[in-house]
C-alpha positions in Angstrom: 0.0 0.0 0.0 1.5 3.3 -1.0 2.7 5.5 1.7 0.2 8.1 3.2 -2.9 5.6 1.6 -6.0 6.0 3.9 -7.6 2.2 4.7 -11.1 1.2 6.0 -11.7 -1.4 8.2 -12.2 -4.0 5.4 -8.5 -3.0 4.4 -9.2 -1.5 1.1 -6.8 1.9 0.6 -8.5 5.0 0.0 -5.8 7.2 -1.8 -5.7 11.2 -1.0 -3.6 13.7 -2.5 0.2 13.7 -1.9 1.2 13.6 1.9 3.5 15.3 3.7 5.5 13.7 6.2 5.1 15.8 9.2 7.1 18.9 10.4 9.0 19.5 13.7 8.5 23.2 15.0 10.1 24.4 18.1 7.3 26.2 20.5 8.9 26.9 24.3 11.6 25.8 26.4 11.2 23.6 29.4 13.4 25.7 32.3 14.4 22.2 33.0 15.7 19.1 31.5 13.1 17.1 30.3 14.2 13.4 31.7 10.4 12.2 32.9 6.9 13.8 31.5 3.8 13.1 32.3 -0.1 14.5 30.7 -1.5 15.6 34.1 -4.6 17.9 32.8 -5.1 18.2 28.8 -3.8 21.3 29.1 -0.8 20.7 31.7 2.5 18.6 31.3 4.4 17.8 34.3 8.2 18.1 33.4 10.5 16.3 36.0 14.2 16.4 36.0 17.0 15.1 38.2 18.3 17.6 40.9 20.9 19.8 38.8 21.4 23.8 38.1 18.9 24.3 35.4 18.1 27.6 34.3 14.6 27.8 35.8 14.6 28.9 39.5 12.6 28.9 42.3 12.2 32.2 44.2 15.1 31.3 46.8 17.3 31.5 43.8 18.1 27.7 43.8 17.9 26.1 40.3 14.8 23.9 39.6 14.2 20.7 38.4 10.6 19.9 38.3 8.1 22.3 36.5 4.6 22.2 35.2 4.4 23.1 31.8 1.4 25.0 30.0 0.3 23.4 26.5 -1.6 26.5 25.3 0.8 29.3 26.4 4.2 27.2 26.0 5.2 28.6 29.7 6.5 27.0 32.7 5.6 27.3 36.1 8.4 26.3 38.5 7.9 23.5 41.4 9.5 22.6 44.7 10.6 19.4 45.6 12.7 18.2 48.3 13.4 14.4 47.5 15.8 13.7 44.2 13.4 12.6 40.8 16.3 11.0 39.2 15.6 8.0 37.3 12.5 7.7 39.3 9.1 5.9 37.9 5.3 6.8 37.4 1.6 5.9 37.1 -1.7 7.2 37.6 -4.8 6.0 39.9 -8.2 5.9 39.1 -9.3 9.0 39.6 -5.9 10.9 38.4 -3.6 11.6 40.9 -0.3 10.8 39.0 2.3 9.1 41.4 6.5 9.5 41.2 7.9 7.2 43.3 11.7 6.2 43.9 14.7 8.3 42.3 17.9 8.0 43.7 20.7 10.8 45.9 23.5 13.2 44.0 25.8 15.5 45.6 23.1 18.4 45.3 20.8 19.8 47.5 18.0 17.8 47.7 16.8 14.9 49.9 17.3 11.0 49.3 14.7 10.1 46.4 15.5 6.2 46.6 12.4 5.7 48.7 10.7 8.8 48.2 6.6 9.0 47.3 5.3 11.7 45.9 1.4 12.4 44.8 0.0 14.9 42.3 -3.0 16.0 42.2 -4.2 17.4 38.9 -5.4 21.3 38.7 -5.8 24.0 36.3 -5.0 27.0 38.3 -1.7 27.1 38.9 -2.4 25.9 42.5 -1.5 22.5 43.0 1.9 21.1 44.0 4.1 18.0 45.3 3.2 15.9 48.1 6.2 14.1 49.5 6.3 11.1 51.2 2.7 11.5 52.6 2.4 10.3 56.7 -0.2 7.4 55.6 1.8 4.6 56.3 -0.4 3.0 52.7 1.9 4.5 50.9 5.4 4.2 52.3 8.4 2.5 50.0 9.8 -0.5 51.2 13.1 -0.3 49.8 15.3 1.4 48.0 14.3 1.9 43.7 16.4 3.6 40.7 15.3 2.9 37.4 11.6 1.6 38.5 9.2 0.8 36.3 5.2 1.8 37.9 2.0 0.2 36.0 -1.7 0.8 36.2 -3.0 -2.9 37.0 -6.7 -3.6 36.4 -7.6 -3.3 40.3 -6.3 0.4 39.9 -3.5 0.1 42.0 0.4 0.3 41.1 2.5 -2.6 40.2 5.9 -1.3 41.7 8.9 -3.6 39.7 12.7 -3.7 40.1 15.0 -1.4 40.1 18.6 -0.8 41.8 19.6 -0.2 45.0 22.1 2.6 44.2 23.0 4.8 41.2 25.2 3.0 39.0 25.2 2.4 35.2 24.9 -1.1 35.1 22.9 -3.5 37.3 24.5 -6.3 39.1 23.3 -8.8 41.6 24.9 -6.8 44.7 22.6 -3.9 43.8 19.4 -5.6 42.3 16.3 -5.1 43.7 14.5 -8.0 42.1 10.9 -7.7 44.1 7.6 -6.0 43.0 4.8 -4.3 45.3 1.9 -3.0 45.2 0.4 0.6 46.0 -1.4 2.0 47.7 -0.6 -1.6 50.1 -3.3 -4.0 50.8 -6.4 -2.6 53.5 -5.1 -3.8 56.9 -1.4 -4.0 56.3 0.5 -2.3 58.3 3.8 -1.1 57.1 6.0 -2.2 59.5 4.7 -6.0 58.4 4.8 -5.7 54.4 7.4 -7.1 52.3 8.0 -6.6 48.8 8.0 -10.2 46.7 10.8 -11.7 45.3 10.8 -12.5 41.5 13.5 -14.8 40.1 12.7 -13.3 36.2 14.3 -9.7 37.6 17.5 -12.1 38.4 17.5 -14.2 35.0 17.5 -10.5 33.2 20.6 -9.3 34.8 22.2 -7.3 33.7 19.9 -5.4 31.4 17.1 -5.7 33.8 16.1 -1.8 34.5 13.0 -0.2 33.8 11.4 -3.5 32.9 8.1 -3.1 30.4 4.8 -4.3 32.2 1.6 -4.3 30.3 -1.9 -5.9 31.6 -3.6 -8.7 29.4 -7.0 -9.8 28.6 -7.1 -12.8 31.4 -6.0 -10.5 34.1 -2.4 -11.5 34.5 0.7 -9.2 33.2 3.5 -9.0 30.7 7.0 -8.0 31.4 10.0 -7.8 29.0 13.7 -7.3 30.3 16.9 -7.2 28.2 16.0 -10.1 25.7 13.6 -12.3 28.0 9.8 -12.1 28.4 6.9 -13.7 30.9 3.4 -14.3 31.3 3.0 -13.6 35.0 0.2 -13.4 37.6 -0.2 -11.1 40.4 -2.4 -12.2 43.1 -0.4 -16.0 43.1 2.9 -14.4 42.4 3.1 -17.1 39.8 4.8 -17.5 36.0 2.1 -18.5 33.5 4.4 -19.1 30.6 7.9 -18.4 29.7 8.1 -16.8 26.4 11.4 -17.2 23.9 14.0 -14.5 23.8 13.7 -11.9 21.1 16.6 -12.5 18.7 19.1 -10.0 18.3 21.0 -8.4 21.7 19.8 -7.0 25.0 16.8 -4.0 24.4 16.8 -3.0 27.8 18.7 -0.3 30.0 21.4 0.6 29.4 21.0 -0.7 25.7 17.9 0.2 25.4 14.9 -0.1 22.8 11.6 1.5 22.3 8.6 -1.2 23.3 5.0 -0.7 22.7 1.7 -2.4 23.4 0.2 -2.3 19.8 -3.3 -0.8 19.7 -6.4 -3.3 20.8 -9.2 -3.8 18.4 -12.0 -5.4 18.8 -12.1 -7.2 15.7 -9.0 -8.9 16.2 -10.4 -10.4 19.4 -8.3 -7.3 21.1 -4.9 -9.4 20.3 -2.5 -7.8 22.9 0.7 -8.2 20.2 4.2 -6.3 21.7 6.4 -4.5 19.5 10.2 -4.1 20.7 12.4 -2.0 18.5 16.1 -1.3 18.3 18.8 -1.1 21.3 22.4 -1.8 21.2 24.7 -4.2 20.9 27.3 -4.2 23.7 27.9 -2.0 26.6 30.6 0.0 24.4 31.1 3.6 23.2 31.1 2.7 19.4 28.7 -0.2 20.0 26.2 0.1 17.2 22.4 0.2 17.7 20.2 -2.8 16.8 18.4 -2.3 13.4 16.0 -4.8 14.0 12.5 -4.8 15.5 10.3 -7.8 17.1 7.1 -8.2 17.3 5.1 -11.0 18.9 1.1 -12.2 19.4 0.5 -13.3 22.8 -3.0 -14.5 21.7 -0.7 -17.1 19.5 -1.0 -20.5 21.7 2.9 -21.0 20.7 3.8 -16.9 20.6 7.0 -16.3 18.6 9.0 -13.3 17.7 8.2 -12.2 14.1 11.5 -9.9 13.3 11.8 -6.9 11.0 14.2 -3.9 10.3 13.6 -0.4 10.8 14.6 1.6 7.7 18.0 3.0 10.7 19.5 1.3 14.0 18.1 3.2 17.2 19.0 3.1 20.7 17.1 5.3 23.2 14.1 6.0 20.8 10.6 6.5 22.1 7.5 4.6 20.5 4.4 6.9 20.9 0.7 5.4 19.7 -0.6 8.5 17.4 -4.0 9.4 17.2 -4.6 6.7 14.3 -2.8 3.8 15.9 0.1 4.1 13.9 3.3 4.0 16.1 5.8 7.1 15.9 9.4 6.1 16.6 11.7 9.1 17.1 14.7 10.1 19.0 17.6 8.2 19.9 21.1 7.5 18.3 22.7 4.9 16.3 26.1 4.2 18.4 27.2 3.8 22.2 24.7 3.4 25.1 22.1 5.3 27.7 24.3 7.1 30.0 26.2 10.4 30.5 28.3 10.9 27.0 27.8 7.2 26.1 25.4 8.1 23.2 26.5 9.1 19.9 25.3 10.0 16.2 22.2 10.4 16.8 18.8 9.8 14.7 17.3 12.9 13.9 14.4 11.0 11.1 11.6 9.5 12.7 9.9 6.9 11.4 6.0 5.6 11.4 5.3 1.8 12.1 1.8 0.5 10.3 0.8 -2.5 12.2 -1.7 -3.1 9.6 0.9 -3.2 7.2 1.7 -6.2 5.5 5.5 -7.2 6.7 8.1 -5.5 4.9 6.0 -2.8 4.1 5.9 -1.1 7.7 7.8 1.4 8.0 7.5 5.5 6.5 10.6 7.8 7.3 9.1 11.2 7.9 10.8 14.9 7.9 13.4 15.2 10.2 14.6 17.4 13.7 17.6 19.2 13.7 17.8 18.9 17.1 19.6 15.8 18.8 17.6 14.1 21.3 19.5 11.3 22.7 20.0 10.4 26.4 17.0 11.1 28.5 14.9 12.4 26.0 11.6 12.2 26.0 8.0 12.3 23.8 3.7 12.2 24.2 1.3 12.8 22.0 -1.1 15.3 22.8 -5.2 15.4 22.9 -4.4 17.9 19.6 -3.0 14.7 17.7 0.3 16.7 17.7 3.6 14.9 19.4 5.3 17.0 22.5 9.5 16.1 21.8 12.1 17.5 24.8 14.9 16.7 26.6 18.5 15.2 25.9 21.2 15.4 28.1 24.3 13.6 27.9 25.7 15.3 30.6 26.1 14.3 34.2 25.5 18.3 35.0 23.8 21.4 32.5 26.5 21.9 29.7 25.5 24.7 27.4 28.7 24.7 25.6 32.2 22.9 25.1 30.6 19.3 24.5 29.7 17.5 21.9 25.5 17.6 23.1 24.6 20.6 24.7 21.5 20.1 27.6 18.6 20.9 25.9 15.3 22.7 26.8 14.3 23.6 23.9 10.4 21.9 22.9 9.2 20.6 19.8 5.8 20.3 18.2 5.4 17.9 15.8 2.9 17.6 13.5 1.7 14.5 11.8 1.0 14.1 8.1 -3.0 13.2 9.4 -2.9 16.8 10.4 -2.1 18.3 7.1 -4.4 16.5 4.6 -6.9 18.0 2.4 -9.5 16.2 4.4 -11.9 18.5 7.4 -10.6 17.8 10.8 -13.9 16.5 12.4 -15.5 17.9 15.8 -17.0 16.2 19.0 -20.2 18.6 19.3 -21.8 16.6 22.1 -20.9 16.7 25.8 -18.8 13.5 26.8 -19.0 12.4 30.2 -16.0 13.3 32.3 -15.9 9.5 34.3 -17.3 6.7 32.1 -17.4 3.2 33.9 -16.2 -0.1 31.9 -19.2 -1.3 29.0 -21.2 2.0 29.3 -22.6 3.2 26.1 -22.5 7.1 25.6 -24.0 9.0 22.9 -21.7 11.0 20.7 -22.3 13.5 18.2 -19.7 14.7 15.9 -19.5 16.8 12.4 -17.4 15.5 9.5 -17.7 18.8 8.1 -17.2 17.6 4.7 -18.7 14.5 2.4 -17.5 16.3 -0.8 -14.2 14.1 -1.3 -14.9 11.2 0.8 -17.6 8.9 2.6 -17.8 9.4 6.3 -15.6 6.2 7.6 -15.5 7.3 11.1 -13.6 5.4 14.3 -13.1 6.2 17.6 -10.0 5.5 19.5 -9.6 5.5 23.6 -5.8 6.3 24.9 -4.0 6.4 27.7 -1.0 8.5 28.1 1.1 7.0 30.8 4.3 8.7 32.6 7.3 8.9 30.0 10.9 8.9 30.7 14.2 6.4 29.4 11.9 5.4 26.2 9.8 3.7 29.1 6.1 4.8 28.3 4.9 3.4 31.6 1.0 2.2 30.9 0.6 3.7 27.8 -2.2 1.8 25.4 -4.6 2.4 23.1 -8.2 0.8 22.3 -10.4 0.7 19.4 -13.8 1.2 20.4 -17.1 0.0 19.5 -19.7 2.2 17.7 -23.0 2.4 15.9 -24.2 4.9 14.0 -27.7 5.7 15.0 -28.7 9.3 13.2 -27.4 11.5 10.5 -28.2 15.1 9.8 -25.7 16.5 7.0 -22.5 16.1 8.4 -23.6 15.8 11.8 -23.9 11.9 12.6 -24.4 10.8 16.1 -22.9 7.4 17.5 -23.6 5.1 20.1 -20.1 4.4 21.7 -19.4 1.6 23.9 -16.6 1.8 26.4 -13.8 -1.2 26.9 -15.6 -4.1 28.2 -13.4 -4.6 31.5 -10.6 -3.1 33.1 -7.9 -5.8 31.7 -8.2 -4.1 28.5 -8.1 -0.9 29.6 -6.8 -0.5 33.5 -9.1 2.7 35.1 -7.3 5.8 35.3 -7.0 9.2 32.9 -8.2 8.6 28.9 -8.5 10.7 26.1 -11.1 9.6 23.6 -10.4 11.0 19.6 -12.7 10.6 16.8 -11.3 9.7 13.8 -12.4 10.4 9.8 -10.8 8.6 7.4 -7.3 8.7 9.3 -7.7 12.2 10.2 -8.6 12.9 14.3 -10.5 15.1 15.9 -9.5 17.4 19.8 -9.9 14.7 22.3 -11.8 14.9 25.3 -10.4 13.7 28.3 -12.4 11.5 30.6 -11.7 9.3 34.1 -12.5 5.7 33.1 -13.6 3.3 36.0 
């Protein structure tokens, strides 16, 4: 199928007038370096940093390193914080509150973040701010964390997983953490008494075992990926379901680390949860080159294998963001070395788009290119405007503005997709969505194609959830195609009945922004709590 084709669902390509492939635009600065991010409001990005001397300062003069950062103005608002972010994790909780937890201690002056907790609560005034380490003893760490990965389960609480017990740049066993817990902890626990649990897969993945990816399945049990080695586990018997086969190729987690992404769920495929791990490196070396090749693999399969393909360039560090149309953006990243400070070089300034309807060997698009390197902690989202938010890189231990190779950078980029820049009408929600939608509910939607001149209405709705983003970790990010009816047209105003993911496996509880979609083109989302 030719590059920038259209399809409908029965696969036949709808041809529009030449595509472009996207343009980068630069449209703020960050005060300080973008290393984690995280969609708080649809309006607010939370921008968190490691304890360093960034430009932004708070009013006792002291450099920054956590802001809040407006979409619609491109300004920052700076935050305190007292515990160190760095290399910490994140997830969200049914009804929003995003959660940082762990980080790790640098000669700077900030407080310990290895066991640190801290809750956000969402607003759009300007007024909220961090709460550290809150007294309820529900949510205190039980040991130390750096490099943690944090997932929505379906239960709405946290799955806690891995991490080191110090700040290094490789893991070993003396510094492993190889346990998992859960928060907020079990009703009736008390802290002193809980323990995190043991898990022997976070030993078998030494060394590359660090930010592990965790996604939640159909039959209520978990994935998790580390360095070349994947399970099938379950939480509440603390049990391994299956072992799955190593992806071919070298280690694709940190420090050699590759871009991973839970392809978008459709119903019609019987909402086949199918993994798609792109890219890393091949040693531990500075002039180690980047893995060109890319796995995918269909855990509805009885006998799942790796089905292995090659990105049109090798990439290490890369993020893979679902865009509004379930295409996956891969961008960022470089092509020798390894994460860590000045480890990184040559970096990858194309992205590229992965069709995972695409026959194989035909999945790939380069698009236009940054001019801006965005290697080591870098960091990307897509926004409820169907535009991509790109910041960060640093490959410096401390801000370097000049006399290295990489300069820290705060600059942030807009890009826009080619779906944005069609000759085809953007279409509108008109109707009022709820704001909190509960698993199968069917809600009435009214939207307005604007336009039938050039092409049939073939309209589709798509449910995402952003996650918390940092180390090309896009912690509970997914997307789900959604069932609809049309039940009245009036011009170009056609109203739908929508029906929301049938249970929370498919689509954990937490923040969601629903987009409508017209022939490939999407619409604002609307952000709603789903539980």
């Amino acid at each position: 199928m030719a590059a920038g084709a259209l399809t409908t669902d029965n696969g036949k390509p709808k041809p529009i007038p030449s595509q472009p492939k996207g343009s980068f635009k630069v449209v703020g600065e960050t005060g300080v370096a973008a290393q984690h991010i995280a969609l708080v409001t649809p309006t607010k990005m939370l921008i968190i940093d490691k304890a360093e001397a960034n430009p932004a300062k708070l009013p006792s003069g002291t450099s920054a390193y956590n802001v809040e950062y407006d979409l619609v103005k491109n300004q920052y608002r700076v935050l305190e914080v007292k515990t160190n972010t760095f290399c910490s994790g994140g997830g969200f909780l049914p009804n929003g509150t995003m959660i940082s937890a762990g980080g790790a201690e640098l000669p700077f002056a900030t407080e310990s973040g290895f066991q640190s907790l801290r809750m956000w609560n969402p607003c759009n005034d300007g007024s909220c701010g961090w709460i550290e380490n809150p007294a309820d003893p529900a949510w205190t760490m039980t040991g130390n964390r750096w490099y943690v990965s944090i997932t929505t389960l379906p239960s709405g609480e946290l799955f806690v997983l891995g991490g080191s017990n110090e700040s290094l740049a490789i893991n070993r066993m003396a510094t492993n953490n190889p346990t998992w817990e859960i928060y907020p902890k079990p009703a009736g626990v008390k802290a002193a008494d809980y323990k995190p649990t043991f898990m022997q897969f976070m030993v078998d993945a030494l060394p590359n075992n660090l930010y592990p990816n965790v996604y939640s399945l159909p039959d209520g049990n978990i994935y998790i990926f580390a360095n070349q080695k994947s399970i099938i586990f379950n939480v509440e018997r603390n049990e391994v379901i299956k072992r799955l086969p190593d992806i071919p190729g070298g280690p694709r987690s940190y420090p050699l680390t590759g871009s991973h992404v839970l392809l978008p769920l459709d119903p019609a495929k019987n909402y086949a949860h199918e993994i798609l791990v792109c890219g890393g490196s091949e040693a531990q070396l500075q002039r180690a080159k980047a893995l060109q090749s890319c796995g995918r693999i269909n855990l509805n399969d009885p006998d799942p294998q790796w089905e292995m393909e090659e990105m049109p360039t090798p990439r290490l560090m890369g993020d893979a963001v679902i865009l509004a149309d379930g295409k996956i953006m891969l961008l960022n990243g470089c092509m020798t070395g390894y994460a860590g400070f000045r480890h990184g070089n040559d970096p990858v300034f194309t992205p590229v788009v992965y069709d995972p309807a695409a026959p194989l060997g035909s999945r790939f698009t380069e698009w236009e290119p940054s001019n801006i390197a965005r290697m080591y902690h870098s960091v990307a989202l897509l926004l409820p405007d169907g535009t991509v938010f790109v910041a960060g890189s640093n490959e410096n231990s401390e801000v370097r503005l000049k006399d290295v190779p990489f300069p820290t950078e705060y600059r942030v980029e807009s890009f826009t997709p080619p779906y944005l820049t069609t000759d085809l009408a953007r279409p509108e929600i008109l109707s009022k969505i709820p704001e909190k939608v509960t698993y199968a509910q069917k809600i009435q939607v009214i939207i307005d194609v604007k336009d039938k001149s050039k092409y049939e209405p073939d309209v589709t709705f798509m449910l995402g959830k952003k996650g918390f983003v940092t180390h090309s970790t896009h912690m509970s990010q997914r997307m789900i195609k959604l069932v609809s009816t049309q039940t009245r047209v009036e011009g170009t105003k056609i109203t739908y009945e929508v029906a929301m993911p049938p249970n929370a496996n498919l689509m954990p509880p937490g923040p969601h922004y629903i987009h409508v979609l017209n022939n490939g083109v999407p619409s604002l989302a609307f952000h709603l709590l789903l539980n």
